[in-house]
C-alpha positions in Angstrom: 1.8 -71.2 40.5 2.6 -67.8 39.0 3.6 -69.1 34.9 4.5 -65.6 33.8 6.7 -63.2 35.3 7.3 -59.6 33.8 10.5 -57.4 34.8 10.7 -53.5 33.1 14.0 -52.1 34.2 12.9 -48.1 35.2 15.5 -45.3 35.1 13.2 -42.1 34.8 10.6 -43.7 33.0 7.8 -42.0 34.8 5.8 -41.0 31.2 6.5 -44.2 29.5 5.3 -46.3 32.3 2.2 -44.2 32.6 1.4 -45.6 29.2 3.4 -48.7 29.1 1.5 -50.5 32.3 -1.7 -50.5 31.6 -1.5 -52.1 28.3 0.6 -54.7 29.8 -1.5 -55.5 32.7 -4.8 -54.8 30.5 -3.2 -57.8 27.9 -2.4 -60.4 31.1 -6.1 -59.6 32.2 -7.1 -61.1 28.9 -4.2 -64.7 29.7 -5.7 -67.5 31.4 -2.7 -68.2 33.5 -1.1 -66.3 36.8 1.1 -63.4 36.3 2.7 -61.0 37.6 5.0 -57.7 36.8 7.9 -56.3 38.7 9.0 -52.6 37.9 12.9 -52.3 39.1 13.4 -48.4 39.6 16.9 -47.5 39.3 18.1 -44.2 40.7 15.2 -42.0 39.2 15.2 -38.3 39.4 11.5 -38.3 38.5 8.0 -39.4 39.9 9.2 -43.4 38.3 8.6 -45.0 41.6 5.4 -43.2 42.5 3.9 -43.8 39.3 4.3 -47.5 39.7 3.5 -47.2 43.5 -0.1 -45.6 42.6 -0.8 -48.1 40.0 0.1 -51.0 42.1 -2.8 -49.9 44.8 -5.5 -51.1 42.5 -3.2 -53.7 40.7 -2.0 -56.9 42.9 0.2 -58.0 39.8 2.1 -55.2 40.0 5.3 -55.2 42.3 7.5 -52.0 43.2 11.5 -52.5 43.8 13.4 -49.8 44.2 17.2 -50.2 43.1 19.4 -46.7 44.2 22.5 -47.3 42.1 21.6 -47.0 38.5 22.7 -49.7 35.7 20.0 -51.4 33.5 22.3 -55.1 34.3 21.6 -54.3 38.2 17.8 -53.7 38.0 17.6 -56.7 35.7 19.1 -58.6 37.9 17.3 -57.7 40.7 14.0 -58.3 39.1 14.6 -62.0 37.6 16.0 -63.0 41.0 13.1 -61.5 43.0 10.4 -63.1 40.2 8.7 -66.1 41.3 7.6 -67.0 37.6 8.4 -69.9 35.5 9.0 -67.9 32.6 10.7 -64.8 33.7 10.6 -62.1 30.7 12.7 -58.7 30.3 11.0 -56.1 28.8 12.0 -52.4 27.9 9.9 -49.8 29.2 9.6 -48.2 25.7 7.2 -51.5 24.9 9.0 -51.3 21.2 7.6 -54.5 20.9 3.8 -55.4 21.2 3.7 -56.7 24.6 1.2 -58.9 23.3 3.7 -61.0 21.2 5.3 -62.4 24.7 3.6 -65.4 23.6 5.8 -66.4 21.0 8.0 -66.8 24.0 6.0 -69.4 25.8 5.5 -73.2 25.8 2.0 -73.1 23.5 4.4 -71.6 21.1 8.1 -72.1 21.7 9.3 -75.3 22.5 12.9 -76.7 23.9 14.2 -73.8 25.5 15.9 -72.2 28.5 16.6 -68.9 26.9 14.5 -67.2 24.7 15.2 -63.7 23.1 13.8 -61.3 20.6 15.6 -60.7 17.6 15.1 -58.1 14.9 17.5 -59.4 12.5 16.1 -63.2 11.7 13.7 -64.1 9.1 10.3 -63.0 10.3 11.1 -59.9 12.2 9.6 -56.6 11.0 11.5 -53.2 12.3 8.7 -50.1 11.8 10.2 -46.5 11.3 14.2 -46.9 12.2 16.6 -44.6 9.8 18.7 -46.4 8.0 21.6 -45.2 9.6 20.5 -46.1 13.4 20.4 -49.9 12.1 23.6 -49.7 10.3 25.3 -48.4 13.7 23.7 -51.0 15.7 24.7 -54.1 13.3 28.4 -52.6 13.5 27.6 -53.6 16.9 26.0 -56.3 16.7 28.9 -58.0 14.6 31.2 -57.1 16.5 29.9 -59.5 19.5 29.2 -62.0 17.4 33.2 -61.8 15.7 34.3 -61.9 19.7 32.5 -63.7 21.8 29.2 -65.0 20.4 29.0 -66.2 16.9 25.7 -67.1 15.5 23.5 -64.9 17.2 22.3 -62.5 15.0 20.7 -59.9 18.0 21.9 -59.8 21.3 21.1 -56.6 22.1 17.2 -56.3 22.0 15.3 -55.5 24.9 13.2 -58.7 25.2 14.3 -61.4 26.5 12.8 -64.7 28.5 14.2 -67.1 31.2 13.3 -70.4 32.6 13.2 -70.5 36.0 16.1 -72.8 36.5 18.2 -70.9 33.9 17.2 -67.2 35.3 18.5 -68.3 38.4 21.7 -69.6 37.4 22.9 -66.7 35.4 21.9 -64.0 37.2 23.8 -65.5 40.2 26.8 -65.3 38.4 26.5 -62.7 35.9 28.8 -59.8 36.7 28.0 -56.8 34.6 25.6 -53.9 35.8 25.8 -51.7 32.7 24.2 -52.0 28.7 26.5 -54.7 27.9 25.0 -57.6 30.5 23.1 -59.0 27.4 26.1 -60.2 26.3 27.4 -61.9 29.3 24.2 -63.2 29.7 24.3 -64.7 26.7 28.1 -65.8 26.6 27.7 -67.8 30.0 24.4 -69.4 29.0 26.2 -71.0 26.0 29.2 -71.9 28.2 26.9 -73.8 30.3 25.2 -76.0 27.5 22.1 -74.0 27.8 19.5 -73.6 25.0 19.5 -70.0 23.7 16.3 -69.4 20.7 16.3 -66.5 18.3 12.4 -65.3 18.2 11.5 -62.9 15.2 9.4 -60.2 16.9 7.8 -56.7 15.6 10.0 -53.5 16.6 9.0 -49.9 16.6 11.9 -47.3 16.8 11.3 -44.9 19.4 13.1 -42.0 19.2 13.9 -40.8 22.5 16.6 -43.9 22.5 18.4 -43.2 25.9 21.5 -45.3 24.6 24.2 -42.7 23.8 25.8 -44.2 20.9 29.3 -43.6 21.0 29.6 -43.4 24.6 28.3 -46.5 25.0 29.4 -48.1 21.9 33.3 -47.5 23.5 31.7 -48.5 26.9 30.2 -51.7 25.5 33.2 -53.0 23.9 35.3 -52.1 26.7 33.1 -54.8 28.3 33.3 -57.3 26.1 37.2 -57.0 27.0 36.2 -57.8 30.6 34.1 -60.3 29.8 37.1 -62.3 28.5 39.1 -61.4 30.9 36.3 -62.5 34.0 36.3 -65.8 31.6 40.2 -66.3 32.0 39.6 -65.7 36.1 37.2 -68.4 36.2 34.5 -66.0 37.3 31.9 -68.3 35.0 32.6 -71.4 36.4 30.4 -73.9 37.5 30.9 -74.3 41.6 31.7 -77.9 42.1 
């Protein structure tokens, strides 16, 4: 039984992935349970998909999917529903955090929950090299959410997040949104459904080719947040009976 299931969302990554595989599959050489990683290219101009394609000739963990529409929400999606883990982890391609501290996500260290995700903001994170002014944008952000739809979680937006089984295919079944803000929904519809969301304090490194356009998607993002309510009021989360 596969106990650890990776999924990087791709969109041109095709130098960050040359660096970013190996050290993860190198660190779940070194685990003593079965793993595996899922690359989901999204509409890549670049040589994403045959970077991962080569790598995955000499690396049976290591699973292609090509999505053609881009949106970081879609490839997610399509990664924790094709995973066959029972811990199904989202991770950024950037590896901003050390890939080897996906065990503070795990059973031998986390206990009592269905969804786990990193946080830079909680007692015990460390963020290495952001400006000052990049983390005051973000936690305008950031408070925003929590003022709307999500009070009391301090980081929704960080790239690392883990899944049960069970709950990873619950909400991604339902979960609507394809762009930057499906963190959120994620999040909102896993606390409407009673399920067990844990802040864990990880170690981020700012990178500084960031491919979020800030205001863009800032105006984007709470545009979402709008729809989100509004898919709430249409019963779009609802259990089915």
């Amino acid at each position: 039984m596969t106990l650890l299931s990776i999924i990087i969302p791709a969109h041109n990554e095709e130098r960050r992935l040359s660096e970013t595989l190996p050290r993860v599959l190198q660190f779940l050489r070194t685990q003593d349970y079965a793993s595996e990683v899922l690359v989901v290219e999204n509409g890549s101009s670049d040589r994403t998909a045959a970077v991962v394609a080569e790598l995955a000739r000499s690396e049976p963990r290591l699973q292609l999917l090509c999505e053609a529409q881009r949106g970081k929400g879609l490839a997610v999606r399509r990664g924790m529903l094709a995973a066959r883990g029972a811990f199904r982890f989202m991770c950024d391609a950037d590896l901003s955090m050390p890939i080897e501290q996906v065990v503070r996500f795990l059973p031998a260290q986390l206990a009592e929950f269905d969804v786990a995700i990193g946080s830079r903001e909680i007692p015990g994170a460390v963020r290495f090299g952001e400006p000052a002014f990049t983390h005051l944008r973000g936690r305008v952000f950031s408070n925003l959410v929590k003022l709307a739809v999500l009070p009391g979680i301090e980081d929704t937006q960080c790239g690392f997040k883990c899944f049960t089984a069970a709950a990873a295919e619950d909400l991604f079944r339902v979960q609507r949104l394809d762009g930057l803000s499906f963190d959120v929904e994620l999040l909102f519809i896993a606390r409407l459904r009673g399920y067990r969301i844990r802040e864990v304090p990880i170690d981020w490194y700012f990178h500084r080719e960031t491919k979020v356009r800030m205001v863009r998607d800032t105006l984007q993002m709470l545009h979402d947040v709008l729809t989100l309510r509004r898919n709430l009021r249409a019963g779009f989360y609802e259990r089915a009976a």
